[in-house]
ROBA-355334 format. One record per residue (C-alpha): chain; x, y, z. Coordinates in steps of 0.5 Angstrom, whole numbers. Example, Ala and Ser with C-alpha at 12.3 -4.5 7.8 and 13.67 -1.06 7.14 Angstrom:
2
+------+-------+-------+-------+
: unit :    c1 :    c2 :    c3 :
+------+-------+-------+-------+
:    A :    25 :    -9 :    16 :
:    A :    27 :    -2 :    14 :
+------+-------+-------+-------+
This chain:
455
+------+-------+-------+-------+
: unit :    c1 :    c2 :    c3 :
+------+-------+-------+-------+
:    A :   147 :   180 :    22 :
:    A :   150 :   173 :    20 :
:    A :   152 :   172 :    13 :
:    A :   152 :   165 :    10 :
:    A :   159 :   168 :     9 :
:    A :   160 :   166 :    17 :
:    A :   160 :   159 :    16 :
:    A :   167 :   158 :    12 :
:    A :   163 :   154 :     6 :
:    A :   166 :   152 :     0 :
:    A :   166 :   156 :    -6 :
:    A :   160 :   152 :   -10 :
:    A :   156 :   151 :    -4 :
:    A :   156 :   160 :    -4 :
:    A :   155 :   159 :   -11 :
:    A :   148 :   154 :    -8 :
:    A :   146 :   160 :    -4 :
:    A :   147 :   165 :    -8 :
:    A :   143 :   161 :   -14 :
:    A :   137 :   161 :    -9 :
:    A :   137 :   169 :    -8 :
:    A :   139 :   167 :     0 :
:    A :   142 :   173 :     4 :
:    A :   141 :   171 :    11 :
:    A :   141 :   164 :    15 :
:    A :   133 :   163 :    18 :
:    A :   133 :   161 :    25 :
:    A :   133 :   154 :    24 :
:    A :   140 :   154 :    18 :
:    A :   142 :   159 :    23 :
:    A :   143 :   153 :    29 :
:    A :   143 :   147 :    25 :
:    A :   149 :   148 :    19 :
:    A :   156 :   148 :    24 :
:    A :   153 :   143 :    29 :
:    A :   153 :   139 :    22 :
:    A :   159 :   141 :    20 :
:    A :   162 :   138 :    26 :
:    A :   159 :   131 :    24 :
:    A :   155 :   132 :    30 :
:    A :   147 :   127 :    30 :
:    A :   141 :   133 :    30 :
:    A :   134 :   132 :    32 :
:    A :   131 :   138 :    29 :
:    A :   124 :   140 :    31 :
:    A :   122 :   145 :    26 :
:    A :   115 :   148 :    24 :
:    A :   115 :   147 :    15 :
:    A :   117 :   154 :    12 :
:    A :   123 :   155 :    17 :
:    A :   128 :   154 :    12 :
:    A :   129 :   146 :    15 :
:    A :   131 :   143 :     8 :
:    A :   136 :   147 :     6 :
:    A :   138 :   148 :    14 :
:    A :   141 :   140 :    11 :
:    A :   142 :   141 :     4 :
:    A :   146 :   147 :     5 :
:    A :   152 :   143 :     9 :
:    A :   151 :   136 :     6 :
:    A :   154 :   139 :    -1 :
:    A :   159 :   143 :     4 :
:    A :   160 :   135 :     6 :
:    A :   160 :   131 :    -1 :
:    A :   166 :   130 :    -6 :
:    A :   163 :   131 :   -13 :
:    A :   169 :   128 :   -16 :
:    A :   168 :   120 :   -12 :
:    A :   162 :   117 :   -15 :
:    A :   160 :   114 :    -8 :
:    A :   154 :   115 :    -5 :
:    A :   155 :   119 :     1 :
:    A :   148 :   122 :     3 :
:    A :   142 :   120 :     3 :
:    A :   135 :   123 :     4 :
:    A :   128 :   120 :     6 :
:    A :   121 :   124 :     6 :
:    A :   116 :   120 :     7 :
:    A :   111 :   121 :     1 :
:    A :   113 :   122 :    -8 :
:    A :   112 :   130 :    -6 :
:    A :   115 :   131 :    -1 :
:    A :   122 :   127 :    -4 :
:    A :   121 :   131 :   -11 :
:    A :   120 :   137 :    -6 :
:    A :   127 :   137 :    -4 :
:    A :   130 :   134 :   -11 :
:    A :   127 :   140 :   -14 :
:    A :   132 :   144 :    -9 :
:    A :   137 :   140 :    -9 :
:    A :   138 :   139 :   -17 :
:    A :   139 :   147 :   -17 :
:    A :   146 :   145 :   -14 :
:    A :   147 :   142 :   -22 :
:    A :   147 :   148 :   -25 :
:    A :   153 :   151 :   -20 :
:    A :   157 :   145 :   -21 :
:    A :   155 :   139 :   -26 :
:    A :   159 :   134 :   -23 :
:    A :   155 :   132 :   -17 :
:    A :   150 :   127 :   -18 :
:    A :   143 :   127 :   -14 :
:    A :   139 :   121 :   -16 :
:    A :   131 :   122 :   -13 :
:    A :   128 :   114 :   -12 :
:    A :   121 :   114 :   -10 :
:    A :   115 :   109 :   -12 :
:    A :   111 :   110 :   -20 :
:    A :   118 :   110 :   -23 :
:    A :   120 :   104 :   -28 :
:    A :   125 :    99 :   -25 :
:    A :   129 :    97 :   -31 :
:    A :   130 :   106 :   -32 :
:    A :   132 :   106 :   -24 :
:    A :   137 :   101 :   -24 :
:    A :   141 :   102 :   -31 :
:    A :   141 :   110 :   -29 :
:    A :   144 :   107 :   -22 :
:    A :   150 :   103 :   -26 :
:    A :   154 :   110 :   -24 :
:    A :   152 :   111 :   -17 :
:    A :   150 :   117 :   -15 :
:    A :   154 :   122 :    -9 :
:    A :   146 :   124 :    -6 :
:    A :   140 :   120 :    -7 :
:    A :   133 :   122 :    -5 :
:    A :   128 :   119 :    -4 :
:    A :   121 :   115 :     0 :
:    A :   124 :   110 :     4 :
:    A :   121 :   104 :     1 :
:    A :   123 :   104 :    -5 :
:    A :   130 :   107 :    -3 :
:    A :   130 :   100 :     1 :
:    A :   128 :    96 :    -4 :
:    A :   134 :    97 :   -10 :
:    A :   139 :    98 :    -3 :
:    A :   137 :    90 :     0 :
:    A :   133 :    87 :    -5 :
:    A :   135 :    89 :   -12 :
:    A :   143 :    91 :    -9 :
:    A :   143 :    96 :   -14 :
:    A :   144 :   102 :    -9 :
:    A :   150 :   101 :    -5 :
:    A :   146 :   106 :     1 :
:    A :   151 :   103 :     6 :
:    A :   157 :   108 :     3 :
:    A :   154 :   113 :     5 :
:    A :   156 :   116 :    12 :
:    A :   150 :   122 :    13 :
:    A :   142 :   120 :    14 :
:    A :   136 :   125 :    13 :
:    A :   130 :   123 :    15 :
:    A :   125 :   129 :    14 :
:    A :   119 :   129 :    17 :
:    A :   120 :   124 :    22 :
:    A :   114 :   124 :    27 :
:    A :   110 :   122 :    19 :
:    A :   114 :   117 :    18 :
:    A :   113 :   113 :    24 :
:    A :   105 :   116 :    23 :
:    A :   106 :   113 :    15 :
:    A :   109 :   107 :    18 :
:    A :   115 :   107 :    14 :
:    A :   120 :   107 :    21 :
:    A :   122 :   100 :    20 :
:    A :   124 :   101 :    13 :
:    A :   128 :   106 :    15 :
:    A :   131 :   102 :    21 :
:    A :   132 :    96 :    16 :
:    A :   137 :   101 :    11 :
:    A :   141 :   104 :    16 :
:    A :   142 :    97 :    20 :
:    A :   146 :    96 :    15 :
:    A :   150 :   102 :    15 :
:    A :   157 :   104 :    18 :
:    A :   158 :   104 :    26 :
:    A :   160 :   112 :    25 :
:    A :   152 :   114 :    21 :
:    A :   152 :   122 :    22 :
:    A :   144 :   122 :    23 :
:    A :   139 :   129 :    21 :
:    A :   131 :   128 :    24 :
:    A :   127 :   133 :    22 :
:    A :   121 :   134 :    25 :
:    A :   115 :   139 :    27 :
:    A :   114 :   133 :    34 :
:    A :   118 :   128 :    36 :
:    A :   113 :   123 :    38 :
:    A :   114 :   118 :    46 :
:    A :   115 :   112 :    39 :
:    A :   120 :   115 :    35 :
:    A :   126 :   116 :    41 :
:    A :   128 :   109 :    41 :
:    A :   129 :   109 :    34 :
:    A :   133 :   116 :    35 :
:    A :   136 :   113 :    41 :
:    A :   139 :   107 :    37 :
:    A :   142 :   111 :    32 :
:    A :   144 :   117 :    35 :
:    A :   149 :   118 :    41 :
:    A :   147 :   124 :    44 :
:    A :   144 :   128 :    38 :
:    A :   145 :   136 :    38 :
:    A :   136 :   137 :    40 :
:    A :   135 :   144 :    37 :
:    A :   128 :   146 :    37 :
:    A :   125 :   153 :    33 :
:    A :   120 :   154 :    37 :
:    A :   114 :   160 :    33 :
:    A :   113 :   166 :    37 :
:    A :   106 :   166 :    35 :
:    A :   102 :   161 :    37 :
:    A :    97 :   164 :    32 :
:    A :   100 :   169 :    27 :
:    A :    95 :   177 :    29 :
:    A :    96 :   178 :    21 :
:    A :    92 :   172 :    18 :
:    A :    84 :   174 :    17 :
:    A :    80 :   169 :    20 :
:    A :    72 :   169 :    16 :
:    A :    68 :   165 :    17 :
:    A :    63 :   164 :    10 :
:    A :    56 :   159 :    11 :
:    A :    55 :   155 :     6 :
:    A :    48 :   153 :     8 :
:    A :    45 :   149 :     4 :
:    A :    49 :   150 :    -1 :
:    A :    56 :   144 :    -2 :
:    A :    64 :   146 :    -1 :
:    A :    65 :   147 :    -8 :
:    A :    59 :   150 :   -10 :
:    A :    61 :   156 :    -4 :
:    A :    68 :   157 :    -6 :
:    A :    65 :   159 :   -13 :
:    A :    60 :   164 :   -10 :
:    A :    67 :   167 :    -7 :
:    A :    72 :   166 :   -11 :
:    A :    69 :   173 :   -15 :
:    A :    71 :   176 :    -9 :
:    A :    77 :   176 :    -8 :
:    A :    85 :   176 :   -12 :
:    A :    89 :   170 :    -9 :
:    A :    98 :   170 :   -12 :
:    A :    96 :   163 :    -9 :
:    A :    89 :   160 :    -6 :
:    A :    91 :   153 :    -2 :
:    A :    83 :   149 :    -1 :
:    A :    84 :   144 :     5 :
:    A :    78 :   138 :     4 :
:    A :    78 :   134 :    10 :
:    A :    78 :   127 :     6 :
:    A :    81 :   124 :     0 :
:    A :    73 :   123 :    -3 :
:    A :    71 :   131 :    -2 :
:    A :    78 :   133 :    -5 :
:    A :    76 :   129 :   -10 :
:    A :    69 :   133 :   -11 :
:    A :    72 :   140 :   -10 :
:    A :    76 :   139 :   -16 :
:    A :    72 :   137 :   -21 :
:    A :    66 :   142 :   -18 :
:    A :    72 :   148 :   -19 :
:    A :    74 :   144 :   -26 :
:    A :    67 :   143 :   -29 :
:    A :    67 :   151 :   -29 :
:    A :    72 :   152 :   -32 :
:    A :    77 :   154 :   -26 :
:    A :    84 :   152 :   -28 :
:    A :    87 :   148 :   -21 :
:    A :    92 :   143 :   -18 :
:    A :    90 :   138 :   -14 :
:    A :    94 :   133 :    -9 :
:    A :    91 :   128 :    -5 :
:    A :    92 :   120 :    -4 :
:    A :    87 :   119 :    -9 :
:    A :    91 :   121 :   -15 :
:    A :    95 :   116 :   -19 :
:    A :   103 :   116 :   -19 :
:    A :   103 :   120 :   -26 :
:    A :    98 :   125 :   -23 :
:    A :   102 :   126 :   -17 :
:    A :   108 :   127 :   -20 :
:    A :   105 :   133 :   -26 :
:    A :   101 :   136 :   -19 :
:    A :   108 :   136 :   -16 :
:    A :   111 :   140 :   -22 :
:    A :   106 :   144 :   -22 :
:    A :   106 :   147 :   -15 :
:    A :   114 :   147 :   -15 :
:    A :   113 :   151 :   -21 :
:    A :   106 :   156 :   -18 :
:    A :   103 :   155 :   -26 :
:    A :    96 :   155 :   -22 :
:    A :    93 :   160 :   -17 :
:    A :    89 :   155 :   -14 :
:    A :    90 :   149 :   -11 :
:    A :    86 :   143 :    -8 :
:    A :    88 :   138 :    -1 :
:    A :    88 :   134 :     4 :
:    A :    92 :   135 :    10 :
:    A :    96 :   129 :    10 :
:    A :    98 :   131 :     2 :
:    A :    99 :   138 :     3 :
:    A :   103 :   137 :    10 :
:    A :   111 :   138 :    10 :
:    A :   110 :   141 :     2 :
:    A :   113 :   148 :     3 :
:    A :   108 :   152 :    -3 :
:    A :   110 :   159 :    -4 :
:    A :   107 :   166 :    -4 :
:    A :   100 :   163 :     0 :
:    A :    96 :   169 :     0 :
:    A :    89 :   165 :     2 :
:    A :    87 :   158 :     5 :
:    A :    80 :   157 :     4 :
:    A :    79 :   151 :    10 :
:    A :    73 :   146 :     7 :
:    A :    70 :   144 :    15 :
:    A :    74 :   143 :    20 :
:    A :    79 :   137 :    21 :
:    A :    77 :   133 :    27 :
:    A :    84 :   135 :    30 :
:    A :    83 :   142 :    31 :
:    A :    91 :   143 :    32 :
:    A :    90 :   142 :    24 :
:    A :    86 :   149 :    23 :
:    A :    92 :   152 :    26 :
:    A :    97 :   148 :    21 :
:    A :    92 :   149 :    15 :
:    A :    91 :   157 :    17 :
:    A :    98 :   158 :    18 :
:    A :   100 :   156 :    12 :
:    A :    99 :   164 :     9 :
:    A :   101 :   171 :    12 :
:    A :   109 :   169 :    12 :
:    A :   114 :   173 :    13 :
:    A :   111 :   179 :    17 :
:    A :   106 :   179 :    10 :
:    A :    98 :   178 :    11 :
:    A :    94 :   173 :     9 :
:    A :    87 :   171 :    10 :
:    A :    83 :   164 :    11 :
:    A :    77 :   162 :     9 :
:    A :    73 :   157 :    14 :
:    A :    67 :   154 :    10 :
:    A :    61 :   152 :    15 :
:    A :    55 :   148 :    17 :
:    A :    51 :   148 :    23 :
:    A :    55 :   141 :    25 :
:    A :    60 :   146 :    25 :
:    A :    59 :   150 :    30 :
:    A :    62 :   147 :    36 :
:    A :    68 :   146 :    34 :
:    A :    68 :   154 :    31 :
:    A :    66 :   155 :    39 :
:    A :    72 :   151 :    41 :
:    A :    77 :   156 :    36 :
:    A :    75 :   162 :    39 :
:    A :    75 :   161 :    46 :
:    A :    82 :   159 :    44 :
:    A :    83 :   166 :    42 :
:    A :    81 :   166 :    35 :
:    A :    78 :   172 :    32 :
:    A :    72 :   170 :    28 :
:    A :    69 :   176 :    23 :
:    A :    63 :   174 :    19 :
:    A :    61 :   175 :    12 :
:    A :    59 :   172 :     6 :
:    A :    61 :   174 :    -2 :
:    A :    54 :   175 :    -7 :
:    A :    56 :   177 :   -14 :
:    A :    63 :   179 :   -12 :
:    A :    62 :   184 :    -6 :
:    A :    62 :   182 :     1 :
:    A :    57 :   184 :     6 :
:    A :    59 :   184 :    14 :
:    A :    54 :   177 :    18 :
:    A :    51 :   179 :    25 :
:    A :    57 :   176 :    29 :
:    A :    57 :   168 :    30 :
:    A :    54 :   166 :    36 :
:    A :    48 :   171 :    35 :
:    A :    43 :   166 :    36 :
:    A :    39 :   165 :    29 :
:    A :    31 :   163 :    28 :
:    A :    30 :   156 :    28 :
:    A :    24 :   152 :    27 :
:    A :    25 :   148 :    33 :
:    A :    24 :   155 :    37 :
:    A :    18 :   156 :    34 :
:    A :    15 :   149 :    36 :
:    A :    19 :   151 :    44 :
:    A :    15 :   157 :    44 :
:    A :     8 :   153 :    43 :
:    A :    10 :   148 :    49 :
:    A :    11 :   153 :    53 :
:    A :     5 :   156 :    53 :
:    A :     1 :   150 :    54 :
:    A :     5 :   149 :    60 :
:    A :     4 :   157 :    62 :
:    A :    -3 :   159 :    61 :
:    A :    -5 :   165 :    65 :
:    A :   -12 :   168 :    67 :
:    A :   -15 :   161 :    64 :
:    A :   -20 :   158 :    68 :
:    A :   -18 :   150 :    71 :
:    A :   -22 :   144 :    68 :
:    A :   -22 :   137 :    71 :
:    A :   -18 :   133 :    66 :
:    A :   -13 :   139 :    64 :
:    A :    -7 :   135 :    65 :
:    A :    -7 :   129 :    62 :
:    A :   -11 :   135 :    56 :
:    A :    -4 :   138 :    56 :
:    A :    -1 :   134 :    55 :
:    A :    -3 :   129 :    49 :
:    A :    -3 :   138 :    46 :
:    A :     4 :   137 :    48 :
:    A :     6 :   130 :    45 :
:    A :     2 :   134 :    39 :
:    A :     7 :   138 :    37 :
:    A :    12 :   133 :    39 :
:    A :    10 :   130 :    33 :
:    A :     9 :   135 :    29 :
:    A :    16 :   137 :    30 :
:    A :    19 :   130 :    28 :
:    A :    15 :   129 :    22 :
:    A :    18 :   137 :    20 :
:    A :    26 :   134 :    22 :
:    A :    24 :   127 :    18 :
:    A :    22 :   131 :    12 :
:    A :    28 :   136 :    12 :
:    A :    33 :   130 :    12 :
:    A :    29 :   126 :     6 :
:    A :    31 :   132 :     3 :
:    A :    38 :   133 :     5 :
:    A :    39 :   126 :     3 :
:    A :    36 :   128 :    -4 :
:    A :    40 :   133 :    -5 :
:    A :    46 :   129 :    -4 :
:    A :    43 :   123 :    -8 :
:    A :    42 :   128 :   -14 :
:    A :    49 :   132 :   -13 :
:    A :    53 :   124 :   -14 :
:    A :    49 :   123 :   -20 :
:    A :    51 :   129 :   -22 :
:    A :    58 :   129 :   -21 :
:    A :    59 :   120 :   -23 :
:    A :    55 :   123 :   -30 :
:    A :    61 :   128 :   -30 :
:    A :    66 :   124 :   -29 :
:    A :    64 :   119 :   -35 :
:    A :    64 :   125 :   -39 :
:    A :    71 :   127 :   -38 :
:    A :    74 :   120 :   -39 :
+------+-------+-------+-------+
């Protein structure tokens, strides 16, 4: 098997790896850290989890001169997180080798701190390609245009953010002979112009997952009925012990009320979503790279490329439009060969898109959790009484009566008796509505009076 030994890495780049526990190169460090050491452009297709950021960062430092205060790489991620994600990792090479100086450069931090810091230039400078932008072009207090290696993480996000003509506009401005690195889970059609611009035949390597769907996850699927998303995740949290519980929400807004549902009863968690200001992103951030809470709240776009490990349960909250995303949420657990379970909470608005899952070959166990203990559903898709199926039941006897002698006029009296319990069926459906609609009203209310509580 390969060693890191086998890539003739200079001693405090062995003293990096060895300082992150790392025996073994992944598939992705593997194929990608000689083709970067040969100064070759790679587009890199790669799912989060496989090793990718130090698949970059590993012949980077290989790469940079400690000694010449020069900025000599650059790095953009396409949200705060995700650049203080690889800062994190990267800043581990400090405490090997002090001399490297690795700057993170992203929005919410002061300006006036910003510039007096850079006044000795950093040799790695990571960071949101906005805010790397505007110190570079506007400000003139980063000189990116040294650096002759460009990073661009998560790709196919940043031109989805919309964040690819900042990128354009810094690396116009660097040298003819730019090394680029495009990391990413999909190169979109839009993105190959850009990476035809800068890329004279790139290296392509592309990590492709030998399971589209890992056999070692669980998938249970919870009802909530009538009851909300934080509400059902409080029924189950008694019934099961997670090292870490990553909650996906489908919205900013219900992340929002999931957190305070779970906070309000005295569960300790971290939440991440766009919602949040610069301040509590960043303490989210630290808390997540640090595992201080089992518990963590998102979106899909906050929580995407944000490698969180010893992920043991994922409780999906509803399912996402794209269906693609309950594949993505569910496989961030059972890694590396270990079991994982996921959680996807239901409604009846559901159900067609839970048909889709399955009939794409997910197995579905039914369940639900009361005082701590699991108890096994009737498998879904066994057809539940409904109201309505009463109301069918009655129009289908007016319209097949047997042994019932025939009257003038029994037509048009079937069918006002039909038309009857139409009506009947609609004022039922009304009413149901209205108090759907209360509940939802009166549980607002409750979470705005909470809200004014906490502050």
């Amino acid at each position: 098997m390969k060693t890191f030994q086998d890539f003739n890495l200079k001693p405090d780049v062995l003293a990096f790896i060895k300082a992150n526990n790392f025996e073994h190169p992944t598939k992705v460090q593997d194929a990608i850290i000689n083709e970067v050491l040969k100064n070759k452009s790679v587009v890199a297709i790669s799912d989060t989890g496989t090793g990718k950021t130090h698949a970059f960062l590993i012949p980077l430092f290989n790469m940079i001169d400690p000694n010449i205060d020069q900025v000599q790489a650059v790095i953009t991620a396409p949200t705060r997180e995700l650049a203080l994600q690889i800062y994190e990792k990267a800043k581990v090479m400090k405490t090997v080798n002090p001399a490297y100086n690795i700057r993170l450069i992203t929005g919410g931090m002061e300006k006036d701190k910003m510039s007096e810091s850079l006044k000795k230039q950093p040799q790695m400078v990571i960071g949101t390609p906005g805010r790397i932008k505007d110190l570079f072009l506007q400000e003139s207090v980063l000189r990116v245009d040294k650096a002759r290696i460009f990073v661009i993480d998560e790709a196919d996000m940043t031109l989805e953010f919309g964040f690819l003509d900042d990128v354009d506009a810094i690396c116009s401005r660097m040298g003819q002979n730019l090394q680029m690195l495009a990391f990413s889970a999909t190169i979109p059609q839009a993105l190959r112009p850009f990476l035809k611009k800068y890329m004279a035949n790139p290296q392509t390597i592309q990590i492709k997952n030998d399971n589209k769907f890992n056999p070692r996850i669980e998938h249970v699927l919870i009802p909530c009925k009538h009851k909300s998303y934080g509400e059902k995740i409080l029924d189950i949290l008694p019934g099961f012990m997670p090292y870490v519980c990553l909650i996906f929400a489908n919205t900013r807004e219900e992340a929002a009320q999931i957190a305070q549902t779970l906070r309000d009863n005295k569960q300790k968690i971290v939440e991440i979503h766009g919602g949040l200001q610069a301040r509590e992103r960043k303490q989210a951030m630290r808390e997540l790279i640090n595992l201080e809470k089992s518990y963590v709240v998102a979106t899909d776009i906050a929580a995407r490329g944000i490698d969180i490990e010893g992920i043991t349960h994922v409780i999906s909250c509803g399912l996402p439009n794209d269906l693609d995303f309950y594949i993505h949420r569910a496989g961030r657990t059972g890694r590396a060969g270990k079991e994982g379970t996921c959680f996807l909470l239901y409604h009846e608005n559901d159900d067609r898109n839970i048909k889709l899952l399955a009939k794409n070959g997910i197995k579905f166990v039914h369940r639900d959790c009361k005082n701590g203990k699991w108890r096994d559903l009737k498998a879904y898709g066994s057809k539940p009484f409904r109201q309505n199926d009463l109301y069918e039941k009655e129009i289908a006897k007016k319209l097949h009566r047997k042994n019932e002698k025939v009257k003038p006029g029994y037509k048009k009296k079937r069918k006002m008796e039909i038309e009857k319990i139409k009506r009947q069926e609609r004022r039922d459906y009304i009413r149901s509505k209205i108090k759907e609609q209360r509940k939802e009203m009166f549980k607002k209310r409750q979470i705005e009076k909470n809200h004014m509580k906490q502050k």
